[in-house]
N, C-alpha and C positions, 0 to 999 in steps of 0.2 A: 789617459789622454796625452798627446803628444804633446814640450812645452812651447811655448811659443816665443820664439826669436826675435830681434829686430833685425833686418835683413841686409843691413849692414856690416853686422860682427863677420870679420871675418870665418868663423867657423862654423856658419852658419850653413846648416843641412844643404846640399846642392840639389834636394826636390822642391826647394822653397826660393830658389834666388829664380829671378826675373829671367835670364837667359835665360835656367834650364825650362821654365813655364812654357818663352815663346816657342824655344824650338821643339816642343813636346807637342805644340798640336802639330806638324805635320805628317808625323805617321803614327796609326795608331799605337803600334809596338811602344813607341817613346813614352805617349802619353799614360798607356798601360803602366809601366814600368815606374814610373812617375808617383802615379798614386800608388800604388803597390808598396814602395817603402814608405812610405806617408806613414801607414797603419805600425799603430802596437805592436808588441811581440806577446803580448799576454795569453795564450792560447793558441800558438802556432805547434806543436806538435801535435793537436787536437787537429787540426785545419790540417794540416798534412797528412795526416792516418786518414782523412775525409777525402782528399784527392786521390790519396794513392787506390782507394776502394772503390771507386767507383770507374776505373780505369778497368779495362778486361784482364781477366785471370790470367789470363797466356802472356802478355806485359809484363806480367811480372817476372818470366822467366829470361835470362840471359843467352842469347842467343845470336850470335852476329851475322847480319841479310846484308853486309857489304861484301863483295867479291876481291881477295885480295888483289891489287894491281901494281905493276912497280907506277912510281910518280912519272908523269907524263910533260909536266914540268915544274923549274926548279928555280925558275927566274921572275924579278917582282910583276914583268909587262900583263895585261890583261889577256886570257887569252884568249886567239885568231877564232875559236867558235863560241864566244860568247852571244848569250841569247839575254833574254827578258820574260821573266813569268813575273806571277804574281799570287801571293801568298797573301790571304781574305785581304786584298784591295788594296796589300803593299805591293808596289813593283820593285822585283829582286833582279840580281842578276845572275844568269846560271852558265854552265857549259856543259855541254857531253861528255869531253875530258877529265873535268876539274869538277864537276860535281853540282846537285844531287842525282848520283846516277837510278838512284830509286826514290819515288813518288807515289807514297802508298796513302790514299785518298788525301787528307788535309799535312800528315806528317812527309816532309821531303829529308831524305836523307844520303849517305854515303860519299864524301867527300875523298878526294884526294890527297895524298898525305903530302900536302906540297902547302908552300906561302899563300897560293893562291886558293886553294880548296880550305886553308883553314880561313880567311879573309868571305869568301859565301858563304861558309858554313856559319860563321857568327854574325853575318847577316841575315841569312835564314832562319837560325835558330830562335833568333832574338825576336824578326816579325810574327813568327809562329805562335808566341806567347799572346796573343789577341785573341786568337781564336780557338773557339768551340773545342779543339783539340789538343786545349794550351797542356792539361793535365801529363797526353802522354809524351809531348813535349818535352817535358818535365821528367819527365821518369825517364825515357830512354837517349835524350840529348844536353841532361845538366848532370853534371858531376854527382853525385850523392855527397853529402854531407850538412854541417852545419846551415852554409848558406844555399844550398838546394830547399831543406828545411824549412827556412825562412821566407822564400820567395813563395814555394806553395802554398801556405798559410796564408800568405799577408794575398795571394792570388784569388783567395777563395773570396776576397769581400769584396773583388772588382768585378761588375757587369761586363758579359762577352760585349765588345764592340760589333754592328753590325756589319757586312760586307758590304752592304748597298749604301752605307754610309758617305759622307760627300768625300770627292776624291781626294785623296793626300795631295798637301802644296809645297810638297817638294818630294826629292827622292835619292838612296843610295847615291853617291856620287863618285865614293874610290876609297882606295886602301891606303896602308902601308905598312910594313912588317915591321915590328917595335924589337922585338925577340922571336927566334925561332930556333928549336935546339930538338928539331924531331919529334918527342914526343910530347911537346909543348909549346906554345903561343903567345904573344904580345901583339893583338893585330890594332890599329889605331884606320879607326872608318870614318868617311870622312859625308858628311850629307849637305846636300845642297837647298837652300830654303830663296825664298823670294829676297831676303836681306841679306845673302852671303852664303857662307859656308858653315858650317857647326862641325867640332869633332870630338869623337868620343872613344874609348878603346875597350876591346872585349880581351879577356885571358882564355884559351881554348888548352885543353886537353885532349891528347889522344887516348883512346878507351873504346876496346870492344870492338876495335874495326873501324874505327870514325873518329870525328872531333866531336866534341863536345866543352859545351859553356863552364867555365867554372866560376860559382858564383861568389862576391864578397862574403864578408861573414853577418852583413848587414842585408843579403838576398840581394843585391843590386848583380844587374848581370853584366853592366857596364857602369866606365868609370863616368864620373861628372861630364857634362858637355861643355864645350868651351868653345867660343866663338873664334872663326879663321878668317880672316879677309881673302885671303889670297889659298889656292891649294896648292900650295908649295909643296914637294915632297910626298906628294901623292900619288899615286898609279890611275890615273882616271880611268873607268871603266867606259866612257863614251869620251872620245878626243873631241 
């Protein structure tokens, strides 16, 4: 059993302080992610051999479906074909240049090896963990290791979120580049809710043709949320 804090200590778990609760229900992914580190570790490479089995055989093979491309761009601006999809009832933001240039049923993938493709990519990858197809997710867009480990396990004790579920109240709102050294990432995402701004930041890897998540050692696949008044220092993705 997890112990239980007063919620004041400063050291106090960041799935258990009041901020990160509000800003967890607006999209599912938060909320997911949320309870996920909640849970024990007593039994998480049990919980992990469980997910990875149940994923298709051919998964498991190494195999990279992105087409190599030179970067398209290199600069933090959003870019001129940015669109809007939506990943189980999150609104994403995408482009045809920067990525996912592949869209293989619930999994979107192949980002651009640019600021801007690894910035979708960890917001894609992240809302992906909600759904039905969080597992191969998991396997083919988190880093393998300890904290890939951890998130699957602690995955398997959270019910899928529905898609028809009520609509997120709030949404992706913008970037901005913390670190970037090629073939790795510091991306700082910034979401916008009814009361402001909330920010949070993902570590991305390059691997296999793509980015991908690379998770704490505690399964978190981004850092604490932290409330912004203002989006200062942001790339917004809608001016």
């Amino acid at each position: 059993m997890p112990r239980t804090r007063r919620p004041s200590t400063p050291d106090t778990p960041y799935w258990t302080h009041r901020s990160w609760q509000a800003s967890a229900a607006f999209l599912a992914v938060v909320a997911l992610a949320a309870a996920v580190v909640f849970f024990t570790s007593g039994a998480e490479r049990g919980g992990y051999a469980r997910a990875v089995s149940r994923t298709p055989a051919s998964s498991e093979v190494r195999v990279n479906p992105c087409r190599a491309q030179a970067p398209a761009q290199q600069s933090e601006g959003a870019p001129a074909d940015l669109r809007w999809g939506t990943v189980h009832g999150t609104r994403v933001p995408v482009s045809a240049s920067q990525g996912p240039a592949r869209r293989e049923g619930r999994l979107w993938r192949c980002f651009a090896r640019t600021r801007v493709g690894a910035a979708l990519a960890a917001q894609i990858i992240c809302s992906q963990m909600s759904s039905p197809a969080w597992r191969l997710a998991v396997q083919d867009q988190v880093v393998p290791g300890r904290g890939r480990e951890r998130f699957a396990a602690k995955r398997e004790f959270v019910q899928d979120t529905a898609e028809s579920a009520a609509p997120a109240t709030a949404t992706w709102a913008g970037y901005r580049t913390l670190s970037y050294q090629g073939r790795s990432a510091t991306v700082g995402l910034l979401i916008k809710t009814a009361q402001g701004y909330t920010a949070t930041s993902v570590r991305m890897r390059w691997a296999d043709g793509d980015w991908k998540v690379l998770a704490g050692d505690d399964g978190a696949l981004y850092s604490r949320l932290t409330a912004s008044a203002v989006p200062s220092g942001y790339t917004l993705w809608e001016a």
